[in-house]
Structure formats: structure tokens, C-alpha cells
N, C-alpha and C positions, 0 to 999 in steps of 0.2 A: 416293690409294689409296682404295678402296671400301670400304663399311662391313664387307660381307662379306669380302673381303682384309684387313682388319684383325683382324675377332674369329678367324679362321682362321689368322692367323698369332699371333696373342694363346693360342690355343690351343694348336696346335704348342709355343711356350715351354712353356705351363705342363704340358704332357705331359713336355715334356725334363727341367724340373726336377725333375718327379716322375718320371721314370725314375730318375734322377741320384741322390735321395733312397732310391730305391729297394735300388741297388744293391748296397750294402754288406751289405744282408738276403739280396740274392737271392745274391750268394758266399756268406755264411755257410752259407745252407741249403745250396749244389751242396756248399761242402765240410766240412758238417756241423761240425767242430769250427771253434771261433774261435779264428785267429793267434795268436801269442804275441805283444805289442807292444812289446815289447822284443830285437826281432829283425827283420833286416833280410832280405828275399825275395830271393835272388840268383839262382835259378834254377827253373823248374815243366816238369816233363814228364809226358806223355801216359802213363797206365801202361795203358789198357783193352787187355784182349787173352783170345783165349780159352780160354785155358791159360796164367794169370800163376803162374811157380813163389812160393810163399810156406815161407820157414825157420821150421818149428818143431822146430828143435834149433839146439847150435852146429854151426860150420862146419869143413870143414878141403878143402885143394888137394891130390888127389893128381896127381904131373904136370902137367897141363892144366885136369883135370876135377876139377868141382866137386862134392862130399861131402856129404852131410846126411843123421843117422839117420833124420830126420823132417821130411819136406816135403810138400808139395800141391799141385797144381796145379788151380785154378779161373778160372774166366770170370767177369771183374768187367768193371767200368765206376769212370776217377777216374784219381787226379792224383797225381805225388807233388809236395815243394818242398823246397828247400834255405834255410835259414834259418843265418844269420850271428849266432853273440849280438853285442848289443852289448856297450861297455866297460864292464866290471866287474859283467857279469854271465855268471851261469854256466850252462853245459847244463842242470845240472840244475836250475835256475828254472824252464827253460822246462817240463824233462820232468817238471816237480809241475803245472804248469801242463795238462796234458794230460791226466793220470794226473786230476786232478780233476774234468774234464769227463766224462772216461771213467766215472768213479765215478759223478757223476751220472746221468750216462746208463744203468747199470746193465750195464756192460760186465766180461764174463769176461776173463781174465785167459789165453791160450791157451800162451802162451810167454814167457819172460824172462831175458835171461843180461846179464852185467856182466863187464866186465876181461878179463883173460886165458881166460878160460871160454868164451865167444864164439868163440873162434876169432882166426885174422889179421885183423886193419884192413883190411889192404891186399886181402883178398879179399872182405869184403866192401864195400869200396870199389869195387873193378875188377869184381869174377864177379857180385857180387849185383847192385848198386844201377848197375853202370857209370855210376860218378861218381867219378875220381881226388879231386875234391876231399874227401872222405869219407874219405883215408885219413888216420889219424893212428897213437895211440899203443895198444898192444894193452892196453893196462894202464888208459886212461882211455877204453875206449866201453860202452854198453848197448845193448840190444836187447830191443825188445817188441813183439808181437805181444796185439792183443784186438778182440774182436768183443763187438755187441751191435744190438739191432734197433730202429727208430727208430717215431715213435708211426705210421707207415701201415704197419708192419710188412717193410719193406726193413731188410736185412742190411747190415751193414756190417763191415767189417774195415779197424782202424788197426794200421798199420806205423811205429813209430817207432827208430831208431836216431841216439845220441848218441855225440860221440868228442870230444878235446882235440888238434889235430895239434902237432906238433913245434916251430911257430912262436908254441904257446899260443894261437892264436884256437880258439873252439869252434861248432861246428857240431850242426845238427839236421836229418835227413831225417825228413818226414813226409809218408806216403800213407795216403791215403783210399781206398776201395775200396769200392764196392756189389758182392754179390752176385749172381749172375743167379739170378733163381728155383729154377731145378734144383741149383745147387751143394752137392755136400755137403763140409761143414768140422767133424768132430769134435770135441766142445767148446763150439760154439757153439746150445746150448737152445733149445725153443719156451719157454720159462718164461716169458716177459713179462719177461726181462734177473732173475729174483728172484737166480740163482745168477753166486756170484765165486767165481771162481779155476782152477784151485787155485796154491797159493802153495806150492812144493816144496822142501823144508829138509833136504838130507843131514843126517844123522846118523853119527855113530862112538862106541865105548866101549860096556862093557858094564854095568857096576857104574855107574862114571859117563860120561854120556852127554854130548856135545859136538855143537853144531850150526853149519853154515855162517850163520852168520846175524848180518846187520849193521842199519844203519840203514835203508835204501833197502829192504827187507824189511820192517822194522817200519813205515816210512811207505806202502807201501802195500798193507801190512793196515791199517793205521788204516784210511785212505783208503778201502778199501774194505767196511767192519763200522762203518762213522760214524754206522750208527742204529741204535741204542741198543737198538733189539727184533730184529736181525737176529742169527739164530745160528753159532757159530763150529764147524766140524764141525774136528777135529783127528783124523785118520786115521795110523795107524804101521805104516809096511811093515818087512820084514826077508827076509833071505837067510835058508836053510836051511844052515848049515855043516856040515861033513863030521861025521858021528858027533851031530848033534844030533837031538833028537825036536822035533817039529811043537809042544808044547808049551812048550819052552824057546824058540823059537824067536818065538813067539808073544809068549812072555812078556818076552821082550828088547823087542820094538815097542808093545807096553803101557806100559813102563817108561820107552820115548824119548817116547809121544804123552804120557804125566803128564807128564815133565819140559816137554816143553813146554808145556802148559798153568798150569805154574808161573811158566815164564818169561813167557808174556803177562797172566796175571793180574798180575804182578807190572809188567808194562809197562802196566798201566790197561786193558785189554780183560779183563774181570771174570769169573772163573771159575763163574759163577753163566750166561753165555752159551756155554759152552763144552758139546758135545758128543764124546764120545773115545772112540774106537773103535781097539782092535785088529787090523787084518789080520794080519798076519805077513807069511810066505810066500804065504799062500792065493792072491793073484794075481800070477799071472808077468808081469810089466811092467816091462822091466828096458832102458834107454836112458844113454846118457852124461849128460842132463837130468832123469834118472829113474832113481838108482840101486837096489838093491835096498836097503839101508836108507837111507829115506829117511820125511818126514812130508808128508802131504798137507793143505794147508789152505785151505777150502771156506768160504765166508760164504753165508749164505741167508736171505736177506731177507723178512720177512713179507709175505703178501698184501696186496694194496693195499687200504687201509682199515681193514687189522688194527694192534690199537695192542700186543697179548701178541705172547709168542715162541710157537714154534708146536709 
């Protein structure tokens, strides 16, 4: 072999193994978040299309046909994957595991439902995802929906939905989604990712107030107000009932955004960051995911470099 056929194939190698080295960087960046490594890839499909429908509500089948107060359809580019937990861990590891990247990343919060509130399993196993394996128990899936813009300024939209099936294995759909330039998706800010959420908390009771609200709620507010200079807007909607004045009315959605700023100062998110605002009735936005009494809860994160709230 010649000197030249030597360093030439000497070369070649060392390009391969630096490809080879490469690689694991260059997935990460096509699908922007990193795997859960405590989950096994059973499945990846092609989702680019130009008109992908995305659910931002829950779901429901009438007949044949598939239902949503609240969907959109946009032209992305990306992937979804079907992830396996492993033994003796659970969906939700993985979905803190994601919900944390997202945090970082400074990703809005666009949509989120849990349990029975979602909708069937089985449709969005079969109508949405056409992934039978997806179906499981109506009582054990979530569903999220969040966008946020990555440092060259490409859009992105993560789809994650979690279930527990019938045979106790648990499972995780996650797609990746870039935007195409033109797309418009409400919700998702020029801000520079500063603004999270909102995080949407039925309410009920008038004297005393009662909210939907559990763990997986309070972890990802935490999750998403984890700097300590970012501010907590606490907004309170309300219905006008028959025979009430615009006043009382008001004054009932006051009374649920205090009470909840009680209960998060009292959860360690410090009522010294909280901002609380009354709406009322004043605006008509009234969805199954957005009832009319309901709280709206907004994080907004200081400008970059700023150390005060704002």
C-alpha cells in the first residue's frame, strides 16, 4: 500500500470516528429535547406535514368524527417516538423529566389535561396519535401541549402525552415539531420564551372557594417560577349569574385569585412575587379547559440580565 493510500485511509477512519462521536450531538439538536434514559424507543414516525392537526382542548368521538373545542392546524417539520418506561419507573419520571427541559428552555405552557378530563384513551390512541399502542386507562393519561423558541429563533412545539395501559406497562408519546415561519399558533410569544403559562385552575364556592388543584399543578408551577425574580401574575375569571351586578361578580373572582395566592404562598412560592388581578366576567372566554370561573396563572420572568422583579 502507498504512503498516499495509507494516510487517506488513515483519514477516512478518523472522520468515521468523528462522525460516530458526533452523532449523539447532532440527534439531540434535530430533536431538540434529550431522551428520557430510562425508557426504551419502540417506535419513531415521520409527523412533517402541512396542515399537522394539534389538540388544544380535550377530546371526545362523535360517531366517527373527531371533536376538539380547540385545535389548529399548522405546517411543521419533526418526529414523534414512542417510549417504553422501564421497570419500576413511572410515566411520570419521565414527564418531570421533560416538563424540566421545557422549563429551561423557557417554554409556555399552551394546553394540559390529566385523567378522565382528556377525553377517551382509546381516541386519542386511534383518532389522534394512530398508535393503538397508546391506548390504555382513561383515569391514568395526560396530555401537554408547549411551545418555545430555541436560541436561532425557530419555533418549536412539544406534544407529550402519557397513559398507564391495562397491563400496567406505561408508556410516553413525544413529538417534536418546528414551525414553519408563517405559522400562527396563539400562545406562543415573541418574548424571548420570558412568559409561562397559563396554568388554568377551576374554581367553585362563593364564601368559601375550592380549587381543582393537585400535585402535578403545583409541580409544574414550581417548575416553571424556579427563578426566584420571576413574577407570579394570578388572574380570576368569573361568570355573571342571573340577577348579579358586574360588581359582585367581580368581587367573587377577587376573592378566588386571594384565596389562591394563599394557597401558593403557603406552598413556598412567596406572596411578596405574586401579582392579582381581578377580571371577572369582563372577558368572554368560556371552553370545557377554560371555564368561566376559573384562575389563570401566568410566570414572567425578568429580562435577561435583570437581577429585581419587574
Amino acid at each position: 500500500m502507498s504512503v498516499c493510500s495509507s494516510r487517506h485511509s488513515l483519514s477516512s477512519r478518523l472522520a468515521l470516528i468523528l462522525l460516530a462521536s458526533l452523532m449523539p450531538w447532532l440527534q439531540a439538536e434535530a430533536s431538540v429535547l434529550l431522551a428520557f434514559p430510562q425508557a426504551e424507543l419502540e417506535e419513531e414516525r415521520d409527523r412533517s406535514s402541512s396542515s399537522y392537526r394539534v389538540m388544544l382542548s380535550p377530546i371526545r368521538e362523535v360517531g366517527s368524527e373527531l371533536r376538539a373545542e380547540n385545535s389548529v392546524r399548522l405546517a411543521v417539520e419533526g418526529s414523534g417516538q414512542l417510549f417504553r418506561m422501564a421497570p419500576g419507573i413511572t410515566r411520570q419520571d419521565a414527564r418531570r423529566w421533560y416538563l424540566e427541559q421545557l422549563q429551561n428552555r423557557g417554554a409556555s405552557i399552551l394546553f394540559q389535561c390529566s385523567g378522565r378530563e382528556c377525553g377517551r384513551s382509546n381516541v386519542w390512541a386511534n383518532q389522534v396519535f394512530d398508535l393503538a399502542t397508546l391506548y390504555g386507562r382513561d383515569a391514568q393519561q395526560d396530555y401537554l401541549v408547549a411551545g418555545f423558541e430555541d436560541g436561532e429563533g425557530g419555533r418549536w412545539l412539544v406534544v407529550l402525552y402519557t397513559v398507564t395501559r391495562g397491563n400496567q406497562r406505561e408508556y410516553l408519546w413525544l413529538e417534536q415539531l418546528q414551525l414553519a415561519d408563517d405559522a400562527v399558533l396563539p400562545g406562543l410569544d415573541g418574548e424571548g420564551g420570558r412568559l409561562a403559562g397559563p396554568v388554568i385552575v377551576p374554581w367553585e364556592g362563593s364564601i368559601s372557594v375550592s380549587f381543582e388543584w393537585g400535585a402535578e399543578s403545583q409541580r409544574i408551577l414550581d417548575s416553571m417560577a424556579s427563578d426566584p425574580n420571576a413574577r407570579i401574575v394570578i388572574a380570576g375569571f368569573s361568570g355573571l349569574e342571573p340577577g348579579e351586578t358586574l360588581e359582585a361578580a367581580t368581587e367573587r373572582a377577587e376573592r378566588a385569585a386571594n384565596t389562591m395566592s394563599d394557597l401558593l404562598d403557603r406552598s413556598g412560592l412567596s406572596r411578596s412575587r405574586h401579582i392579582v388581578r381581578a377580571i371577572g366576567p369582563l372577558v368572554r372566554f368560556s371552553t370545557p379547559e377554560r371555564p368561566e370561573n376559573r384562575i389563570e396563572i401566568l410566570v414572567i420572568r425578568p429580562p435577561e440580565g435583570s437581577s429585581g422583579n419587574e
